[in-house]
Steps between C-alpha positions, in 0.01 A plus 500: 500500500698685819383310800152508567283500865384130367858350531480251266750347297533480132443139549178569651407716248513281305293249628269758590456609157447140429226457728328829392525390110254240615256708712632559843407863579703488834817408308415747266442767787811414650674576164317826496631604803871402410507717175261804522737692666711486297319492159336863628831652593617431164172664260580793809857555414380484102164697473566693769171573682357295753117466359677411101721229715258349705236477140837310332577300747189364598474367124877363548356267806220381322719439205705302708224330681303368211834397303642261771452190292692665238825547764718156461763601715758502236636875715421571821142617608601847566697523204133425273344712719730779426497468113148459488475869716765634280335411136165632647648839603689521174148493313284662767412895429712781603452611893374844568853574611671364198516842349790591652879569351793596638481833329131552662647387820768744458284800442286439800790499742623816324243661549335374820732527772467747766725609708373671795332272733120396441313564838356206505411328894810271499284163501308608183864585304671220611201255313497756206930494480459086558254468194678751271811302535336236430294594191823663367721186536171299288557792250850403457434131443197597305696726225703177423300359185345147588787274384708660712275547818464129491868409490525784782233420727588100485900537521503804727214549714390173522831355517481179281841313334550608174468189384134446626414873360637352176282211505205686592505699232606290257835607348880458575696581771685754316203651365348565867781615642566790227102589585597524860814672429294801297258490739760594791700747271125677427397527871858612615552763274136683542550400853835615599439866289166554732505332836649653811524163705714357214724810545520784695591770235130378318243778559205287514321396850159318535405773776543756217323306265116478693417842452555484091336186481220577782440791221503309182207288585775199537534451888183502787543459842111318463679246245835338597449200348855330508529619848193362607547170305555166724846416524732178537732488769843639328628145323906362542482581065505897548850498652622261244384709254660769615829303498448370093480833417800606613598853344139559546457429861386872565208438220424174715481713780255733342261239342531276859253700623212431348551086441293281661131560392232211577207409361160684555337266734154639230749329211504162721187487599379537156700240380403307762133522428574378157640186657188467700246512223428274188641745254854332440394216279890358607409508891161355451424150644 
């Protein structure tokens, strides 16, 4: 996992994971802490919605709680953690936001934008402008089908080595890195047709976009969800990102906005509470 507010090593991982296998629900807690960042950014970036993410990956942490003793630290903690998230998200149902194409996507920026300016009190359009982007960049990612979302979200947004993306999902090097390469040759080419911060001579702008969407039932100034979602301090990975996808930097630029999501402290806390009862037969004394 991308560094977490715990700070601990894999090593101590490790040994935490050993010590939770056999019932210590403040090693397990600690583990909780290190990963469910991370584990909700990623059902995010896949399903989509915040409520659909925060249902999947609460199931992913008690997954990975109450399958400790099954972890024998043949890969790295993070890496387990990681395929266990990805298989689960590969099988869980389709987000509400899953709907979405690049054709649909298309359409609705066709026909949505506006171009005279929207009246708004310049507080209240700024948020608006600030979620739109946002939602619209998800859309993007979103309109990728899953296999390549994955390969996407892990190389690119997250940042990982190729190689560890490979091993995470279980197949080649080579095989991962054409994924990643479609992926990138998708999002450019919807990307660099439509969006005026990629280029200039593109007539689309997120200012001219609220109104449209504001009418179509798909933007409310009472429901910015990614805006109002807790965030990370921006990690060292973005800009390296950036820099691995080279020809793509601009796209980088685009998606670098909205990185960084952390967990619902209501998705902790659950998860939490689990630890503290006598439900999980593997943290029982």
């Amino acid at each position: 996992m991308r560094p977490s507010t715990t700070k601990l090593s894999g090593a101590e991982l490790t040994a935490r994971a050993q010590a939770a296998s056999s019932g210590d629900r403040e090693a397990a807690g600690e583990i909780l802490e290190a990963v469910a960042d991370d584990v909700y950014e990623l059902a995010l970036r896949m399903l989509g919605h915040p409520a659909d993410a925060e249902d999947a990956a609460q199931e992913i942490l008690v997954i990975v709680l109450t399958h400790l003793g099954s972890f024998r630290g043949e890969s790295a903690l993070s890496t387990w953690v990681w395929r266990i998230a990805v298989n689960h998200l590969s099988r869980v149902r389709r987000g509400r936001r899953e709907t979405v194409t690049f054709e649909i996507l298309g359409e609705r920026l066709q026909t949505g934008l506006r171009h005279e300016p929207s009246g708004r009190p310049d507080p209240e359009a700024a948020a608006l402008i600030n979620e739109l982007r946002q939602r619209c960049t998800e859309a993007m990612v979103l309109s990728l089908d899953r296999e390549l979302r994955v390969a996407h979200v892990l190389g690119d947004l997250f940042g990982l080595p190729g190689s560890l993306c490979a091993e995470i999902l279980e197949i080649d090097a080579a095989t991962f890195r054409k994924r990643l390469s479609r992926a990138r040759q998708q999002l450019q080419r919807f990307v660099g047709g439509w969006c005026g911060l990629v280029d200039d001579a593109n007539p689309c702008r997120c200012a001219g976009q609220v109104e449209g969407a504001i009418g179509r039932g798909l933007l409310a100034a009472d429901d910015l969800y990614f805006t109002g979602s807790p965030r990370r301090a921006l990690p060292v990975w973005v800009e390296r990102a950036a820099e691995e996808v080279g020809e793509l930097v601009q796209l980088a630029e685009v998606l670098r906005g909205s990185a960084g999501f952390a967990a619902p402290g209501s998705l902790v806390s659950s998860v939490r509470a689990l630890l503290g009862s006598q439900r999980l037969e593997v943290l029982r004394p």
